[in-house]
N, C-alpha and C positions, 0 to 999 in steps of 0.2 A: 252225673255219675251214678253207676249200678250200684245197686245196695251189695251184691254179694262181690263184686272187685274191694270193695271197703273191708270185708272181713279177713284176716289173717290166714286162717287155715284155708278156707276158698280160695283166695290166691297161689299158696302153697301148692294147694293141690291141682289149680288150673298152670301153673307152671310146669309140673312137675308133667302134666298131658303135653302140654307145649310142647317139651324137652323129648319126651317118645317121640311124639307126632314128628319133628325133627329129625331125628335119628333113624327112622323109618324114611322120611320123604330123601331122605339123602343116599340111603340103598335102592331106592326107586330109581332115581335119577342116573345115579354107577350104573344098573341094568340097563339104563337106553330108554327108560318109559318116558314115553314121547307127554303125554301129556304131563307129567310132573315140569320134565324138563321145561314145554311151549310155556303153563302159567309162571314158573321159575325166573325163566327170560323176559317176558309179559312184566313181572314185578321189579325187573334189573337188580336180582340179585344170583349167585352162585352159588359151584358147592364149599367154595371158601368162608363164604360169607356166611352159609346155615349153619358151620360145623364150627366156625368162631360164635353164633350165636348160641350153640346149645351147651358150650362150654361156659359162657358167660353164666347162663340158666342154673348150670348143674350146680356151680360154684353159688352162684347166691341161696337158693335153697339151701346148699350147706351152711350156709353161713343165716342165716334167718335161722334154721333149726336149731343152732347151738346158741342162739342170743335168746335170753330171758323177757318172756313177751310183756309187753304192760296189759292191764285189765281195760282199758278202751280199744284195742285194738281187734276188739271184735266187732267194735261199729264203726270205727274211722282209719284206718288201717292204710297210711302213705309214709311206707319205708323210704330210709335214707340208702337206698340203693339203685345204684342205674340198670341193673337187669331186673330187677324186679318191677319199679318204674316201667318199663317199657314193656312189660310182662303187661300189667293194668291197663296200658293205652292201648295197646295191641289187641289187647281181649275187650276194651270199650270197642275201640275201632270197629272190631268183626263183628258186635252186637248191632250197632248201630248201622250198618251197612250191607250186613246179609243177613241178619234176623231181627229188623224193625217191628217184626208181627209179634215176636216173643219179647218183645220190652211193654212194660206196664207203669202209669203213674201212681203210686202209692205212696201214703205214708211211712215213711219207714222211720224204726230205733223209736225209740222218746218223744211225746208230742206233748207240751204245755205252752197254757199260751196261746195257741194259736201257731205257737214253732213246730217247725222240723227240724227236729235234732239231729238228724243227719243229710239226708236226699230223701226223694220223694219216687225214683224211680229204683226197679227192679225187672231182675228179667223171671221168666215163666221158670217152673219145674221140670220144663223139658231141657230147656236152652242152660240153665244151671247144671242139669247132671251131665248133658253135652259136655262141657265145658268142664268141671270136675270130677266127675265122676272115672270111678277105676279104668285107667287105661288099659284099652284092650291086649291080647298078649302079642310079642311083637308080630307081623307080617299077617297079623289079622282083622286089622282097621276095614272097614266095610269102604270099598273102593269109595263113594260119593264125601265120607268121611272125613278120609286121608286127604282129600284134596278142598274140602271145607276148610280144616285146619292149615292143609299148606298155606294158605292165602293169610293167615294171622301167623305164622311162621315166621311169613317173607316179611310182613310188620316189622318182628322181632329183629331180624336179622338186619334190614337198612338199619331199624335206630340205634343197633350195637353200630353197626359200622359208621353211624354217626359219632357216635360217643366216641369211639377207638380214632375216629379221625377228625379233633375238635376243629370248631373253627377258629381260624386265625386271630390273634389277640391282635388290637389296635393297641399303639403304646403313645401313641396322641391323645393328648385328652379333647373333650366337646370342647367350641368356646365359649370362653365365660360368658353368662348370661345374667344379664341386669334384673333384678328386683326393686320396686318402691321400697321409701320406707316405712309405709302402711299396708305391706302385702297381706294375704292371708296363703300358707301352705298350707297343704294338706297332708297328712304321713299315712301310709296303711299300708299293709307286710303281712306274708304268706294266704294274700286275698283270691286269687285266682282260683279257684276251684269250681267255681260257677255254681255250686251250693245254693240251694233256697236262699237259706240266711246271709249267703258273701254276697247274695243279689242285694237283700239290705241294706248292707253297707255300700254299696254302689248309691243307692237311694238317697240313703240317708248323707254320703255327702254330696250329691247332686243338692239340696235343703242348703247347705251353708256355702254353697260356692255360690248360689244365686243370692244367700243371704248377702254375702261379700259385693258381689255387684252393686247390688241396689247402696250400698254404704262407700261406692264407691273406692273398693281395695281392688288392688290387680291380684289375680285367683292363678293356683300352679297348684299341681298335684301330683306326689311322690310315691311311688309304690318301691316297697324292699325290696320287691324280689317272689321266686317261686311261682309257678305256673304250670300247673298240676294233670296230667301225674310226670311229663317228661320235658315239659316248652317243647311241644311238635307244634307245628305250624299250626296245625288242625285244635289243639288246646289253647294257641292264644288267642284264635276265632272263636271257640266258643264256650270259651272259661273265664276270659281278660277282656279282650276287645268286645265283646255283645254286652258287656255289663260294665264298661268304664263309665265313667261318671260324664267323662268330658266326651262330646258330637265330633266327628270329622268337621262339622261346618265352623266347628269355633275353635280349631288349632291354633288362629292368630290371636284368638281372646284368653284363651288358657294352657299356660303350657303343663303340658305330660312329660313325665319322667319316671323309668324305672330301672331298678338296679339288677345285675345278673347275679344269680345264685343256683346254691345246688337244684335246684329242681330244673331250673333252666339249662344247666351244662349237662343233664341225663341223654340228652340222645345229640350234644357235642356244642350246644349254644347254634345250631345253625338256623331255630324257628326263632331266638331271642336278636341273633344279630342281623340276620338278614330277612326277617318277616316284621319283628315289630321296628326294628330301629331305622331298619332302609325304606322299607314298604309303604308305613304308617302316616299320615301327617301330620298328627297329632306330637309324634313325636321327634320330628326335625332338629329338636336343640341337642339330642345325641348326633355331632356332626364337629369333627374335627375341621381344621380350618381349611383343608382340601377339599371337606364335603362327604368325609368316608365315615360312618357310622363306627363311633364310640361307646364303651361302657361308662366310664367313668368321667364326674360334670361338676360344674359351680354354679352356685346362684349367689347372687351379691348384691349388697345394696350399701350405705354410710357407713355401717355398724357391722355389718355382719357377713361372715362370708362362709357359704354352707357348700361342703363338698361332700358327692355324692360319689362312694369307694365299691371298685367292683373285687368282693373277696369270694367270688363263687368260681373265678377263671384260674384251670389248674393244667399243667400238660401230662399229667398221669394219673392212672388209674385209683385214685383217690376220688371220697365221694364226698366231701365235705373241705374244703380246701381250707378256711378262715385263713385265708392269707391276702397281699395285696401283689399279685403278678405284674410283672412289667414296669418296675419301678417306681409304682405309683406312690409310693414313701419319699421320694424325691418331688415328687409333686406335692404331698398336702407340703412338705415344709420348705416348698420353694411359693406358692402359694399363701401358707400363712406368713410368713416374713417380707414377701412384697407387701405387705395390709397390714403393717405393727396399730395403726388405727382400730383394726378389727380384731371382733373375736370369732375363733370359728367353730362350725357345729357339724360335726360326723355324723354322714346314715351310711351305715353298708348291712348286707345283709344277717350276717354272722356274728355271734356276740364275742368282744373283746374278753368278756370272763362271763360267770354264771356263778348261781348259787346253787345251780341243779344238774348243769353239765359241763362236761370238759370241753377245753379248744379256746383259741385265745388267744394265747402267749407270743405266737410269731406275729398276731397284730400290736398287739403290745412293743414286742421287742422293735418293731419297724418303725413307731413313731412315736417310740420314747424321746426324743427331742422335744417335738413341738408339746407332749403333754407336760414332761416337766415344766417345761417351758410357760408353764397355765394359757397355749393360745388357745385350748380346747375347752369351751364353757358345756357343751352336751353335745351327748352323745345318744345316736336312736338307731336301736337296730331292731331285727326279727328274729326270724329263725326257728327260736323258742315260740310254740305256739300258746304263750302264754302274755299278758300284762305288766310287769313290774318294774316298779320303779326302784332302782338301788340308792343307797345314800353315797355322799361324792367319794368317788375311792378315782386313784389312778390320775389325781391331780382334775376329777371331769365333776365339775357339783353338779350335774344331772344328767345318769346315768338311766337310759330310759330302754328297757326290752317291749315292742310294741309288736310281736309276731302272732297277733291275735284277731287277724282279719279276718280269715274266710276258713280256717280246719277246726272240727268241734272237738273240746278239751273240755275235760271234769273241772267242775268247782275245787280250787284248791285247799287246802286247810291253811294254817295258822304260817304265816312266811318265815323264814327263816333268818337268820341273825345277816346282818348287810341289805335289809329289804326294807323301805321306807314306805311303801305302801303296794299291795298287789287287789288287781281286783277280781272281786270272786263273787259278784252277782251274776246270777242266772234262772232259770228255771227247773221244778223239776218234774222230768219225763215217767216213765210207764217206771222203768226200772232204778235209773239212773241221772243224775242233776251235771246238767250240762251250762258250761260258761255262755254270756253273750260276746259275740262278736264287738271289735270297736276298731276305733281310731283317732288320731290328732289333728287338732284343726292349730296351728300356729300364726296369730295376729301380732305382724312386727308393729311395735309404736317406738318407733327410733330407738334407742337403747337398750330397749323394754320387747322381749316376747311375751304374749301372753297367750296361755298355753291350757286347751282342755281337749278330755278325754272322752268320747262319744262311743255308747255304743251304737249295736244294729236298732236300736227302736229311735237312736238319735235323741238317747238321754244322755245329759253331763252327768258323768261319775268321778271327774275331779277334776282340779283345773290347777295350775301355778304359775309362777312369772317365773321367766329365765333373763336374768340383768347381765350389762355388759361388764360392770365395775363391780 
């Protein structure tokens, strides 16, 4: 990732060029100019499709403008927006494909440690002002220009039309899939970024899945969600899949699993369902019993039965769903009541409540049954690109926010009331103290999970047991 796509107002302002560039290449086209139109056709897209993309543009910008920025968002800067989203892929996209001579490896933000606190790449001060700098006045872009940018336009414009036209929900779930009862899972959420430091973590649990081997546990590894900045095909190549932990050649020795979320549903779910989940072999156990790639799974063994909940799948223009589409509220509590033996453990992407943000309540209100009901022992989600651990609220004694894989977040201060423990080791950088990266390593011992906390250097910074009874 580019250093100047990360910062706020760069993007703004490279949006805001998009959005010209757009509105000009689209009076281009009205006129007959053969060459807008031939790369136009070349990219399969219209003037329907630029003139719904520049709307998307205008409206996010507006909407960015009027929200209150946080004070990190001048170095890690991945809004919850899908035009904006596809703004930064679009503009990685055209950097890395027509101006590879103008990208540079550098240190970039905060460096302690040995860390890079944020990326390590940037692009030149030419390709920046290209890129951001004041749009020229209209019908005066330097012909070579105009049609530089159309090509990152036409970006734009597919992946609105992906988003505008999602892909189709599976409302079958994977089949359940058997676990020992001395497994070892893995959990890690909002990992994909392909970050120096999310490569880390990649590493670092490649270290305990082989540890697992050698001790003889069957090894599975769960990712929340998010794959950055839009789940394009071309992001889960080389942000998710170059840096997964688990080989193509050991699909049958370790199974992959990962959940859809908003980062994933930004240009319509169609690089999440039909790249990684059709494509991949790694990840075969999203397969309803047809064989048609699913979001949402089980894993089971004596004791426990862990379902994996897709709250990112929405059919409108919302960017944040925390919902469970497709009825999948009939599934956990058709699910946990065939297993009254069992107890069971929720991952989805999106947190059921927060101490920091809103959004929730319709997962709540969906599976109020089975939580009264105490069949839910813990719960782990992302989202939040933070660590914490809540104390039991909502009938769930472990209540786990673990969306602290792969996007850099400040050292938090002092937690707040409903927080049993939050972690807030890290390093500190040139200006600013940046968190470390982690994740969970979960060893079933029949009734008994035993449960710690890893970061990116693949230290424990906690550990607990989650009991059946």
């Amino acid at each position: 990732m580019l250093a100047q796509l990360l910062k706020r107002d760069f993007l703004l302002r490279g949006t805001e060029k998009l959005t010209q560039g757009i509105r000009e290449q689209e009076e281009q086209h009205l006129k007959g100019d053969a060459e807008v139109s031939r790369f136009m056709e070349e990219a399969g897209v219209d003037a329907g499709d630029l003139r719904k993309a520049r709307e998307e543009l205008e409206q996010a910008v507006r909407r960015e403008m009027s929200r209150a920025s946080d004070e990190h968002e001048d170095e890690a800067f991945f809004p919850r927006d899908a035009a904006l989203s596809l703004a930064q892929s679009a503009l990685q996209q055209f950097c890395e494909e027509k101006r590879p001579g103008n990208i540079s490896v550098a240190e970039r933000g905060a460096i302690g440690g040995g860390n890079v606190a944020v990326t390590d790449e940037k692009m030149d001060d030419a390709l920046a002002d290209f890129l951001s700098g004041k749009p020229p006045e209209r019908g005066l872009w330097d012909r070579y220009e105009l049609l530089d940018i159309g090509w990152a336009n036409c970006l734009v414009a597919i992946g609105v039309r992906g988003w505008r036209g999602r892909h189709p929900f599976n409302p079958n779930p994977s089949v359940p899939f058997k676990i020992s009862n001395r497994a070892r899972v893995v959990l890690l959420s909002d990992w994909a970024s392909g970050l120096p430091r999310a490569r880390k973590i990649g590493e670092a649990i490649r270290d305990v899945l082989d540890e697992a081997d050698a001790a003889g546990r069957d090894r599975h590894v769960i990712h929340l969600g998010d794959v950055y900045y839009s789940g394009l095909p071309r992001e889960y190549e080389s942000n998710f899949l170059a840096y997964w932990p688990v080989q193509s050649k050991e699909a049958d020795a370790i199974s992959s699993w990962s959940l859809n979320a908003n980062h994933d549903m930004y240009s319509g779910g169609w690089g999440y369902f039909n790249y990684l989940l059709r494509d991949d072999p790694r990840f075969c156990g999203h397969r309803d019993a047809s064989g048609t790639p699913s979001s949402f799974f089980s894993l089971e063994n004596d004791h426990w039965l862990i379902l994996g909940l897709d709250t990112g799948y929405h059919d409108n223009a919302v960017f944040d769903a925390h919902d469970l589409y497709g009825g999948q509220e009939r599934w956990v509590e058709q699910r946990l009541s065939e297993a009254p033996g069992k107890k069971g453990i929720l991952l989805s992407h999106h947190q059921p409540f927060s101490a920091y943000e809103k959004g929730g309540e319709e997962l709540l209100r969906k599976l109020v049954s089975p939580l009264r009901a105490g069949q839910v022992r813990a719960w782990f989600w992302g989202h939040e690109h933070r660590c914490v651990l809540y104390e039991p609220r909502e009938n769930v004694r472990h209540p786990r926010c673990i969306g602290h894989g792969g996007i850099p977040f400040h050292i938090p201060g002092k937690p707040p009331a409903g927080v049993a423990y939050e972690y807030n080791q890290g390093f500190q950088g040139l200006v600013e103290s940046w968190n470390y990266f982690g994740f969970v390593v979960m060893d079933f011992e029949g009734e008994t999970i035993k449960v710690r906390y890893i970061n990116e250097r693949g230290v424990e910074h906690h550990s607990e047991e989650i009991h059946k009874k």
